[in-house]
Predicted model as a PDB file, atoms N, CA, C, CB and O in Angstrom, pLDDT in the B-factor column:
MODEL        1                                                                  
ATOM      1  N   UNK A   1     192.768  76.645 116.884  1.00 67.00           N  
ATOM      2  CA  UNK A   1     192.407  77.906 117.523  1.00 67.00           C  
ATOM      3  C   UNK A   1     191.591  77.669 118.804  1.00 67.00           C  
ATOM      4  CB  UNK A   1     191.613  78.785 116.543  1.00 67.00           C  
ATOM      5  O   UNK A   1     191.887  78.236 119.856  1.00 67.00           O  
ATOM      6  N   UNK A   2     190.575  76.832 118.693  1.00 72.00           N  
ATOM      7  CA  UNK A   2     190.006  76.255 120.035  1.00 72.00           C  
ATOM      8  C   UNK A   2     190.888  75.760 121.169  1.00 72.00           C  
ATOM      9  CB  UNK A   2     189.202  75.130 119.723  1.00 72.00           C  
ATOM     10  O   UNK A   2     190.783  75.609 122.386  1.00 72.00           O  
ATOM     11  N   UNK A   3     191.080  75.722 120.970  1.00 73.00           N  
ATOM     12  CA  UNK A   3     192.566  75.130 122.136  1.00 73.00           C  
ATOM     13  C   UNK A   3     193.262  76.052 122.532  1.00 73.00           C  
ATOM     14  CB  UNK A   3     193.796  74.165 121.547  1.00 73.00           C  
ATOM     15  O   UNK A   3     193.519  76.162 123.731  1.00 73.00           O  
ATOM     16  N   UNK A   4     193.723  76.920 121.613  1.00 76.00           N  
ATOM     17  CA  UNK A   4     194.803  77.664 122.129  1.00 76.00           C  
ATOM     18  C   UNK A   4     193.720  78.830 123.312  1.00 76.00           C  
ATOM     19  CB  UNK A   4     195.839  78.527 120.579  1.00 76.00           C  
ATOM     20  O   UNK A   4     194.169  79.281 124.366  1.00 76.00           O  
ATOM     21  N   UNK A   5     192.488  79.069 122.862  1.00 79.00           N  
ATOM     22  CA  UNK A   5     191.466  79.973 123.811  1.00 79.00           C  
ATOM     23  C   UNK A   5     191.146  79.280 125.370  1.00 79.00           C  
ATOM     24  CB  UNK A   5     189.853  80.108 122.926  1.00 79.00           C  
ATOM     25  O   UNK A   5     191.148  79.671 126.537  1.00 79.00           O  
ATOM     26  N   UNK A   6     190.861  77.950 124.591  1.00 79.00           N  
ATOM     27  CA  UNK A   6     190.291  77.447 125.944  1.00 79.00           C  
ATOM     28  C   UNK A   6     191.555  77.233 127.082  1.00 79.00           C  
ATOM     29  CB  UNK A   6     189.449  75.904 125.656  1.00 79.00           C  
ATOM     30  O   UNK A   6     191.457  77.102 128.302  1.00 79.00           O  
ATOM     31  N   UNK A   7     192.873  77.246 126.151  1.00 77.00           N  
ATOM     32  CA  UNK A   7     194.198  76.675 127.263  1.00 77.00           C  
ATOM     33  C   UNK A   7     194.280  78.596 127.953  1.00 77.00           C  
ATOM     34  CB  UNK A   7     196.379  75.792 126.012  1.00 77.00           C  
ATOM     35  O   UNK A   7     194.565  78.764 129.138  1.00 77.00           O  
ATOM     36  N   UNK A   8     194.068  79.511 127.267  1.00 79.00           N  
ATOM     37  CA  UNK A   8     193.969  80.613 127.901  1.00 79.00           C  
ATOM     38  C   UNK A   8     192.723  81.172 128.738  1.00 79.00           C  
ATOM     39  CB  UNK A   8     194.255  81.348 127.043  1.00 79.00           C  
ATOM     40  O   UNK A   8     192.823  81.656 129.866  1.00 79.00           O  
ATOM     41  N   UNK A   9     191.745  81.056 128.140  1.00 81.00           N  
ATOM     42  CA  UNK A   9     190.540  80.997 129.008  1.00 81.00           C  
ATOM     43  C   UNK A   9     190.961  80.214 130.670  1.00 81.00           C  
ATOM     44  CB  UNK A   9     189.289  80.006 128.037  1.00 81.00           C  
ATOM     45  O   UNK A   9     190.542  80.764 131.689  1.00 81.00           O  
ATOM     46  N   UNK A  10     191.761  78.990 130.761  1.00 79.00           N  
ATOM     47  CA  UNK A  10     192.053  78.508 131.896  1.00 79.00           C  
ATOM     48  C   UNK A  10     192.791  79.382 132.551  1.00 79.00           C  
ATOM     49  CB  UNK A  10     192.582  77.385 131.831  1.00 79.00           C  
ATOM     50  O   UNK A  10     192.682  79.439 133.776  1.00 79.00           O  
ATOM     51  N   UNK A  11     193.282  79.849 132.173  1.00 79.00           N  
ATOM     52  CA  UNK A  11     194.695  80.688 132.954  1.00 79.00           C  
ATOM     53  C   UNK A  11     193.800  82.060 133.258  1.00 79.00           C  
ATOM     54  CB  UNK A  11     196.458  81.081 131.665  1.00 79.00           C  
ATOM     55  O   UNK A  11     194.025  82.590 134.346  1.00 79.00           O  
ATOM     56  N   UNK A  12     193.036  82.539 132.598  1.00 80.00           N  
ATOM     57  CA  UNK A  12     192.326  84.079 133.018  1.00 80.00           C  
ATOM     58  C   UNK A  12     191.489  83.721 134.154  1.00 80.00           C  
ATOM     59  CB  UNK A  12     191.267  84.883 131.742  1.00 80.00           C  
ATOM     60  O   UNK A  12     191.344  84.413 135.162  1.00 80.00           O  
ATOM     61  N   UNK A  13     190.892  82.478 133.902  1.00 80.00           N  
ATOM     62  CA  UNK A  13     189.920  82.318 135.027  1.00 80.00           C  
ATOM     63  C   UNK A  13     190.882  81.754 136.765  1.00 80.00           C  
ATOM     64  CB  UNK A  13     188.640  80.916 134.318  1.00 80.00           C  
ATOM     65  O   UNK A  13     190.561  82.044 137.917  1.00 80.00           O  
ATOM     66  N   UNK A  14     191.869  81.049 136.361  1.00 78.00           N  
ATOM     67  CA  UNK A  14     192.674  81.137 137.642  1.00 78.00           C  
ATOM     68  C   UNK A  14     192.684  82.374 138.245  1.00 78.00           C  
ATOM     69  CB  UNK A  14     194.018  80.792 137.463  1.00 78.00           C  
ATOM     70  O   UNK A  14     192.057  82.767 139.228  1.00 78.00           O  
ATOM     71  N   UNK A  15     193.560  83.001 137.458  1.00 77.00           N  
ATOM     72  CA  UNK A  15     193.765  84.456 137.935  1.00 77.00           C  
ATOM     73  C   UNK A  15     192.213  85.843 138.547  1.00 77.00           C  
ATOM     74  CB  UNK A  15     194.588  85.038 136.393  1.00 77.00           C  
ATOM     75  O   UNK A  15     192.189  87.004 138.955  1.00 77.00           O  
ATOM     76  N   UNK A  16     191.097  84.651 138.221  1.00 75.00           N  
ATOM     77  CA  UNK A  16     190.302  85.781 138.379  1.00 75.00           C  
ATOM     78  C   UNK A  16     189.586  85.202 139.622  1.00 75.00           C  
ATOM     79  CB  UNK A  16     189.366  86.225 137.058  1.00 75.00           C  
ATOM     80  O   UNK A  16     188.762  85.893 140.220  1.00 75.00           O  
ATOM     81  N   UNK A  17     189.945  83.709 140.094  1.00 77.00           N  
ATOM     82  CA  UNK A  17     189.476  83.267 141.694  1.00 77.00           C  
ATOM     83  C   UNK A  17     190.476  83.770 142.199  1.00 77.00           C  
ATOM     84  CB  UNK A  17     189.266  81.673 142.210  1.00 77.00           C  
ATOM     85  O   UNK A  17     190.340  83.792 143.422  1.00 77.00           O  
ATOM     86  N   UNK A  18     191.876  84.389 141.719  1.00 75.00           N  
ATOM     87  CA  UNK A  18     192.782  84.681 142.915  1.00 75.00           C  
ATOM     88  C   UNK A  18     193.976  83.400 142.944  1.00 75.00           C  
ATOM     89  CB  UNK A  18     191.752  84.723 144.458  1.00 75.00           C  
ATOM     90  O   UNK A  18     194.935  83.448 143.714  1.00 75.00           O  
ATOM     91  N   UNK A  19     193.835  82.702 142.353  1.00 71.00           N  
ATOM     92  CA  UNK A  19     194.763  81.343 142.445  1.00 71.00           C  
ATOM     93  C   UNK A  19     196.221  81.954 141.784  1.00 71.00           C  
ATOM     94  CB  UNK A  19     194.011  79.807 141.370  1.00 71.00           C  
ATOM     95  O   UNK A  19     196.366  82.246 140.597  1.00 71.00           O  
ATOM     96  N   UNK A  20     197.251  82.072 142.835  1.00 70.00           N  
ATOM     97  CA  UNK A  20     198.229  82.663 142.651  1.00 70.00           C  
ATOM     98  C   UNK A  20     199.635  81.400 141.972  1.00 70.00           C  
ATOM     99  CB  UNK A  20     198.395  83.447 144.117  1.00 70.00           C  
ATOM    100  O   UNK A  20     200.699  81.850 141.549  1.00 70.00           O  
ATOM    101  N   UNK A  21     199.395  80.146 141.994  1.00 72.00           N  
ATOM    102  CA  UNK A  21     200.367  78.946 141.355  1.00 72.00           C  
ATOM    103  C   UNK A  21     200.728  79.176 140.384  1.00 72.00           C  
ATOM    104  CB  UNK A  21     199.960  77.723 141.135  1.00 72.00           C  
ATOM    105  O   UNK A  21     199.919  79.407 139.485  1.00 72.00           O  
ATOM    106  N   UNK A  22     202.334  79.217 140.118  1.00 74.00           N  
ATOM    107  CA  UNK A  22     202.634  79.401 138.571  1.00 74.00           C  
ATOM    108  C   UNK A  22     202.074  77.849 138.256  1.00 74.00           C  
ATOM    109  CB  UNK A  22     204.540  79.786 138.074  1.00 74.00           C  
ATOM    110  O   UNK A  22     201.472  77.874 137.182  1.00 74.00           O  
ATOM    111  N   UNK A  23     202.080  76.784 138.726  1.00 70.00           N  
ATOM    112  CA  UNK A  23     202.022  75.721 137.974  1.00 70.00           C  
ATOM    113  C   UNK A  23     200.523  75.875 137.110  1.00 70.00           C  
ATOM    114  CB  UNK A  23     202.196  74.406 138.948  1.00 70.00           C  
ATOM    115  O   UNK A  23     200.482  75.482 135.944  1.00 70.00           O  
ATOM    116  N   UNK A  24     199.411  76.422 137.707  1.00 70.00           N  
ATOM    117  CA  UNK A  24     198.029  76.675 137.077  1.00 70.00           C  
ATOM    118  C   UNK A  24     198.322  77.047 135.917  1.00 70.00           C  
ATOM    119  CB  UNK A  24     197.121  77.661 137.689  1.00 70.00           C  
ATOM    120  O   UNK A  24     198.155  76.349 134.917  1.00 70.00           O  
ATOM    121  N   UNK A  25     199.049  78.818 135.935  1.00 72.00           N  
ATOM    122  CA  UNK A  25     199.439  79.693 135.061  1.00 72.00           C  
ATOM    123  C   UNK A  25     200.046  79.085 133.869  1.00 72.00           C  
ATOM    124  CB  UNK A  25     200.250  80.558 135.659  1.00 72.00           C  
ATOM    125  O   UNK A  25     199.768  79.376 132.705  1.00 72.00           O  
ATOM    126  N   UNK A  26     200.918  78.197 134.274  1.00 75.00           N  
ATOM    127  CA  UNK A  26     201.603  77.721 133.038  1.00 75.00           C  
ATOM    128  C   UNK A  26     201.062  76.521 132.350  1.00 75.00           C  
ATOM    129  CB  UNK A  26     202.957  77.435 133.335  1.00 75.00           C  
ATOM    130  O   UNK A  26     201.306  76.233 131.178  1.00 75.00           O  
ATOM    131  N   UNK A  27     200.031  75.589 133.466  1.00 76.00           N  
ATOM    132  CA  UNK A  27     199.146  74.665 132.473  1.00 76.00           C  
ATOM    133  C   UNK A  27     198.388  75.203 131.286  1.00 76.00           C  
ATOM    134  CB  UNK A  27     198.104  74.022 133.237  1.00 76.00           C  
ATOM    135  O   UNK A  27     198.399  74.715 130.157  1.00 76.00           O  
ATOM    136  N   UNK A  28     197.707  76.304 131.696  1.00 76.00           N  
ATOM    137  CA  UNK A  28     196.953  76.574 130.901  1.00 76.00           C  
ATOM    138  C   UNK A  28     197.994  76.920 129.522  1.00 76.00           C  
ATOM    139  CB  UNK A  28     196.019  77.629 131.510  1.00 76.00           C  
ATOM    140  O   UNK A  28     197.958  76.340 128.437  1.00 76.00           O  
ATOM    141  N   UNK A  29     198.945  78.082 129.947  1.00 80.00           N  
ATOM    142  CA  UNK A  29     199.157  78.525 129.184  1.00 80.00           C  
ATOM    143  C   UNK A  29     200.029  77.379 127.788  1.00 80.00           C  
ATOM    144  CB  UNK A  29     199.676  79.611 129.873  1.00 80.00           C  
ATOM    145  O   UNK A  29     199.948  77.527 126.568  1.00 80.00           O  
ATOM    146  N   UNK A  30     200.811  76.288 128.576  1.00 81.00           N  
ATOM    147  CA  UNK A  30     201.419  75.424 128.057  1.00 81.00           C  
ATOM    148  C   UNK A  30     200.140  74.789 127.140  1.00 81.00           C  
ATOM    149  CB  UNK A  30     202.187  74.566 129.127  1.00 81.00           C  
ATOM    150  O   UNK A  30     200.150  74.872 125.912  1.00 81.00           O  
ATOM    151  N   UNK A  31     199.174  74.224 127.801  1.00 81.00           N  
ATOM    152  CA  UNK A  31     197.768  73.704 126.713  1.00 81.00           C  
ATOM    153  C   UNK A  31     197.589  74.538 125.363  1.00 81.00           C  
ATOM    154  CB  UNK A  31     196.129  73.950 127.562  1.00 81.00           C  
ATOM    155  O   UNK A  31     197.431  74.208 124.188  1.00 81.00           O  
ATOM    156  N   UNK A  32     197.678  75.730 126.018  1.00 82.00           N  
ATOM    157  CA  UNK A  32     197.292  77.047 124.612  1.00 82.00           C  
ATOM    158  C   UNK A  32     198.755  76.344 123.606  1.00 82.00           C  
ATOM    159  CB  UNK A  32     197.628  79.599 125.322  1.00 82.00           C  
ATOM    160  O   UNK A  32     198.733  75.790 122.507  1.00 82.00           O  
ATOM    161  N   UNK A  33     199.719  76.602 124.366  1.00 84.00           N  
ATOM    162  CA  UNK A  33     201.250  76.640 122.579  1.00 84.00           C  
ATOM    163  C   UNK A  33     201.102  75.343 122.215  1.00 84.00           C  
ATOM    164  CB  UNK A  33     203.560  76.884 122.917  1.00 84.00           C  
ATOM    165  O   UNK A  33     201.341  75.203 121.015  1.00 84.00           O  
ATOM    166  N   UNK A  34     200.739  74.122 122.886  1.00 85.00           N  
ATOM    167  CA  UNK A  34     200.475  72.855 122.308  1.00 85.00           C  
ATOM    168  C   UNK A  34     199.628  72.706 121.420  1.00 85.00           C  
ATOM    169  CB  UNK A  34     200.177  72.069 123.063  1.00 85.00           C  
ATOM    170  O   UNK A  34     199.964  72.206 120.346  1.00 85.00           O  
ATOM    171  N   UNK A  35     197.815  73.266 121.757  1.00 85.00           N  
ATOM    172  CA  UNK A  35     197.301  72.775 120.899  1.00 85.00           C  
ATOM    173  C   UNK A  35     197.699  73.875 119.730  1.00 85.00           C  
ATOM    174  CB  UNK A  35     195.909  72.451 121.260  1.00 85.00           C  
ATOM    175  O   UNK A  35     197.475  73.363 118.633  1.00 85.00           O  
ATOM    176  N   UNK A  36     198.179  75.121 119.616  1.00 86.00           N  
ATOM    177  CA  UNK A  36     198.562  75.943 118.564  1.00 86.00           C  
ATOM    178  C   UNK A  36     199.795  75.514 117.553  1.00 86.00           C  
ATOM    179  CB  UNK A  36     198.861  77.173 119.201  1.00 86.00           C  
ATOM    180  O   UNK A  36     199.893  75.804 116.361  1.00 86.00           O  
ATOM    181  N   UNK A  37     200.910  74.569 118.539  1.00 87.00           N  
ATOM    182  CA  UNK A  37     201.680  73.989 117.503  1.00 87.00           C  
ATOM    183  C   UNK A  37     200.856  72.643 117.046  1.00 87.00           C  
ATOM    184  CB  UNK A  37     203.221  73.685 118.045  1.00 87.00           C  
ATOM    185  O   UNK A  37     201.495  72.045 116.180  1.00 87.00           O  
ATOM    186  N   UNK A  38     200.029  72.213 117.270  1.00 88.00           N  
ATOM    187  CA  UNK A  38     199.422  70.942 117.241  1.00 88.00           C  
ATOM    188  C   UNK A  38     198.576  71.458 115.756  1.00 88.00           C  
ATOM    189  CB  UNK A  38     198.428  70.453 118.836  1.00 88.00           C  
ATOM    190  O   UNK A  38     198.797  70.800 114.739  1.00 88.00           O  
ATOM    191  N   UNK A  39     197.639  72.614 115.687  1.00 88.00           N  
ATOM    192  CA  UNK A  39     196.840  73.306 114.519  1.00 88.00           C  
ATOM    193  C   UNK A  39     197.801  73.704 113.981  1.00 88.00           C  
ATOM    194  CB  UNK A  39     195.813  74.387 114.720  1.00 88.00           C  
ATOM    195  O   UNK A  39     197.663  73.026 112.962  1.00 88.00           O  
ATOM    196  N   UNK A  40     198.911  74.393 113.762  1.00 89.00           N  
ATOM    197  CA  UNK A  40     199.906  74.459 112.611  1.00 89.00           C  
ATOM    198  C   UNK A  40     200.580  73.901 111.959  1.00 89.00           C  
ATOM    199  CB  UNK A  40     200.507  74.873 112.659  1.00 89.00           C  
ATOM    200  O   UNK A  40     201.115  74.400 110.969  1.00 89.00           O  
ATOM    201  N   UNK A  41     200.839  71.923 112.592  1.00 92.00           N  
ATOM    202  CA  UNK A  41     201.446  71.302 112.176  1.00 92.00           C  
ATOM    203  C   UNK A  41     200.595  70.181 111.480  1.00 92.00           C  
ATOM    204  CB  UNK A  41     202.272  71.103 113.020  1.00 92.00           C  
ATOM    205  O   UNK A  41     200.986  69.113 111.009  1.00 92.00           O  
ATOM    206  N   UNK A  42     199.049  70.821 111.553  1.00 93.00           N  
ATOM    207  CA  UNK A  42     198.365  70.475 110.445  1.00 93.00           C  
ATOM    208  C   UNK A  42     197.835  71.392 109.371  1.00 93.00           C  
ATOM    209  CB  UNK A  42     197.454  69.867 110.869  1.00 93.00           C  
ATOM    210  O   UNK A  42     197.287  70.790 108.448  1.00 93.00           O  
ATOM    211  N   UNK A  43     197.864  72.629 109.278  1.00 94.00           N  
ATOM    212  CA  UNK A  43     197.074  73.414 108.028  1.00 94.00           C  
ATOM    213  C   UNK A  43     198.151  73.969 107.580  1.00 94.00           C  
ATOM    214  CB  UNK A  43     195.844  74.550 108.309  1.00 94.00           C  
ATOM    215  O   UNK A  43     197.909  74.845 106.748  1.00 94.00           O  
ATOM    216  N   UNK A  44     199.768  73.724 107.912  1.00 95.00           N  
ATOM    217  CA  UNK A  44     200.298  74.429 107.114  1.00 95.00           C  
ATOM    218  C   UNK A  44     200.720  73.490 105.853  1.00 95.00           C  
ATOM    219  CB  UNK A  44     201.327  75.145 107.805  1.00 95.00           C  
ATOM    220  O   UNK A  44     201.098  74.010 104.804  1.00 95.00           O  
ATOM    221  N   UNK A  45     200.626  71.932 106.027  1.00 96.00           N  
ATOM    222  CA  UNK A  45     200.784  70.861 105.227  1.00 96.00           C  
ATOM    223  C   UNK A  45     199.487  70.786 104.208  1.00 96.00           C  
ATOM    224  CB  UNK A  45     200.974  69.595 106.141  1.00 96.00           C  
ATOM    225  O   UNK A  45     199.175  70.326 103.110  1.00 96.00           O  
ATOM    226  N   UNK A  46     199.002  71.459 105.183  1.00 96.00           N  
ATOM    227  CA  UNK A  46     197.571  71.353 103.992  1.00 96.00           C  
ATOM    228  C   UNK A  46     196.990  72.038 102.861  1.00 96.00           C  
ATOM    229  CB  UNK A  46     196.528  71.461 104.534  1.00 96.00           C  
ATOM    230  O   UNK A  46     196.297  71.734 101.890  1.00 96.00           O  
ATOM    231  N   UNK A  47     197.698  73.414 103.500  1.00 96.00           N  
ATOM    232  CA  UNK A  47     197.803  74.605 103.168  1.00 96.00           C  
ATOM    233  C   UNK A  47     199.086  74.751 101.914  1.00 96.00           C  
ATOM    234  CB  UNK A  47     198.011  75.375 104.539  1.00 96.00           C  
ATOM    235  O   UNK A  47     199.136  75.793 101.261  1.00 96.00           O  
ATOM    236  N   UNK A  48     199.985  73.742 101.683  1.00 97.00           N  
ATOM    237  CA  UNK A  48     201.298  73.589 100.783  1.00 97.00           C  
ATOM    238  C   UNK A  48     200.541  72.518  99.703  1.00 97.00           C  
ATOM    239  CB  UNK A  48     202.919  72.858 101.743  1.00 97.00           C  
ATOM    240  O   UNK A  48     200.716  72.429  98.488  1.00 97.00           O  
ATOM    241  N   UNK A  49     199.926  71.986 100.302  1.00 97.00           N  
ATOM    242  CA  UNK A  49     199.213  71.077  99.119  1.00 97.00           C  
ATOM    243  C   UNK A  49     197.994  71.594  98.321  1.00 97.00           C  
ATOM    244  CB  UNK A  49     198.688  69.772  99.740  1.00 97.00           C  
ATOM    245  O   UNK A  49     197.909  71.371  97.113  1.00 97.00           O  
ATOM    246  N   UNK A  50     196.923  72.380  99.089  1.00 97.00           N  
ATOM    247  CA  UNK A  50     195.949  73.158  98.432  1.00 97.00           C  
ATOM    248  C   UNK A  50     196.696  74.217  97.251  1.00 97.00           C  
ATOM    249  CB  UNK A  50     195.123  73.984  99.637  1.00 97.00           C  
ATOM    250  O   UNK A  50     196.320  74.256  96.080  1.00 97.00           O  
ATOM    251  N   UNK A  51     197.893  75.108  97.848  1.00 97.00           N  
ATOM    252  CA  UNK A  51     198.336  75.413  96.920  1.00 97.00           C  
ATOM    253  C   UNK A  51     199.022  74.995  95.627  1.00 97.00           C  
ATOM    254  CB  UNK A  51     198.672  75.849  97.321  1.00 97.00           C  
ATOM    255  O   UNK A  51     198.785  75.560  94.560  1.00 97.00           O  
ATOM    256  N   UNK A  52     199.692  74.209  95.727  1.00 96.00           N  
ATOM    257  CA  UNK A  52     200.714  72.851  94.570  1.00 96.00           C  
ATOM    258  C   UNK A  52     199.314  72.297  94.026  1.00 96.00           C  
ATOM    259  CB  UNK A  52     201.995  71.113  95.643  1.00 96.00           C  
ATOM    260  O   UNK A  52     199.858  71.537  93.225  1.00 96.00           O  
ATOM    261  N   UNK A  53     198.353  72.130  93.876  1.00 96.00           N  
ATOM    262  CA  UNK A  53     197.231  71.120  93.641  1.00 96.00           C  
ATOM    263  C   UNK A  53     196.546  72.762  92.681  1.00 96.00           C  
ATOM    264  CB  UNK A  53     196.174  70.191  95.503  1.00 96.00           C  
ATOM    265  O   UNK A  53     196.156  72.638  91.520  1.00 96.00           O  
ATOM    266  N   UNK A  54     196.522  73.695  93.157  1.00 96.00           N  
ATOM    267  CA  UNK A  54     195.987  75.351  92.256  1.00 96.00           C  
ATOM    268  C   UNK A  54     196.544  75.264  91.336  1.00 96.00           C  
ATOM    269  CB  UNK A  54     196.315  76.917  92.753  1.00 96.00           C  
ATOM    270  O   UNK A  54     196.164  74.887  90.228  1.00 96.00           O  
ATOM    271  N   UNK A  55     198.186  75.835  91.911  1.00 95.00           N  
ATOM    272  CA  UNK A  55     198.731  75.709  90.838  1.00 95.00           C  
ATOM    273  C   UNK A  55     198.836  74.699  89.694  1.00 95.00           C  
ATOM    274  CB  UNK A  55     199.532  75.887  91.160  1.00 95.00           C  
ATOM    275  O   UNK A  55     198.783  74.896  88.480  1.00 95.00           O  
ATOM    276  N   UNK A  56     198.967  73.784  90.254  1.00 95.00           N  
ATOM    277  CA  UNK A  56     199.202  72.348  89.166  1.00 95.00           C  
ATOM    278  C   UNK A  56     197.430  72.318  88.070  1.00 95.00           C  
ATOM    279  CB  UNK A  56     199.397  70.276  90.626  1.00 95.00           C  
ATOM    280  O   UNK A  56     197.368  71.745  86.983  1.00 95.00           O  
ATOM    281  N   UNK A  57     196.756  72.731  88.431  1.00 94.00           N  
ATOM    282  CA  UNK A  57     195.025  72.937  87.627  1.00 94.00           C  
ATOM    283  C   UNK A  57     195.036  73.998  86.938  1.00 94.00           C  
ATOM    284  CB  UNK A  57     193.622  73.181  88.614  1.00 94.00           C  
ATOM    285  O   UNK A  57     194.342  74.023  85.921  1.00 94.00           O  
ATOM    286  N   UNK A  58     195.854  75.195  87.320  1.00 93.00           N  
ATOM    287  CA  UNK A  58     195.878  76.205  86.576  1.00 93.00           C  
ATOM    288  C   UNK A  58     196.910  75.875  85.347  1.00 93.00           C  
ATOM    289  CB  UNK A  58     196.201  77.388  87.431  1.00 93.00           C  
ATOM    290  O   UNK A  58     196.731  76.410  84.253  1.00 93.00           O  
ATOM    291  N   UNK A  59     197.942  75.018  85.563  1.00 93.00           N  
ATOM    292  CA  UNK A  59     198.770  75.170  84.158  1.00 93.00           C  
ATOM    293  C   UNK A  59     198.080  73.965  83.780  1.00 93.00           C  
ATOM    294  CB  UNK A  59     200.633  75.160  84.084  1.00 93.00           C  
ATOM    295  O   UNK A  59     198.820  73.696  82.834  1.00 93.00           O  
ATOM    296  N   UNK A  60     197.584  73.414  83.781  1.00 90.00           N  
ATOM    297  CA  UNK A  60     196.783  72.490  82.620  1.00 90.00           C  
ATOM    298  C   UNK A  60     195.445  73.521  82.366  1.00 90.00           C  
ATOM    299  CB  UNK A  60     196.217  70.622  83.299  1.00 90.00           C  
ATOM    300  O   UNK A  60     195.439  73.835  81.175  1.00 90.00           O  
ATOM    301  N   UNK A  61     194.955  73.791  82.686  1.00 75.00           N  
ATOM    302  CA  UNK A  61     193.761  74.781  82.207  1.00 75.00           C  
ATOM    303  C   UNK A  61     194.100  75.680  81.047  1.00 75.00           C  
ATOM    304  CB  UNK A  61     193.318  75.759  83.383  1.00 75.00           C  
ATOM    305  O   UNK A  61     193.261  76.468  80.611  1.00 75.00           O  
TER     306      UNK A  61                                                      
ENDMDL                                                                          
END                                                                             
């Protein structure tokens, strides 16, 4: 989630000196979907195992 703000935070603040470059526009914005696929392609693995690991404690319980 930090990433994906700060890669947008870059891009608002271009736009707010006036810096008209798509290349700015799209760094930032490209930083934001990276680090967002970058955080999903860790908590959703983690997130499949926290669950399988519940479940698996609850039927022995």
């Amino acid at each position: 989630m930090l990433g994906t703000i700060i890669g947008l935070l870059d891009s608002f603040t271009a736009m707010q000196y006036g810096f008209s470059g798509m290349e700015l526009f799209s760094s930032g914005i490209g930083d934001a979907l990276l680090t967002t696929q970058l955080g999903l392609l860790c908590a959703v693995p983690a997130w499949l195992i926290h669950s399988a690991l519940q479940s698996r404690q609850r039927r022995e319980a």
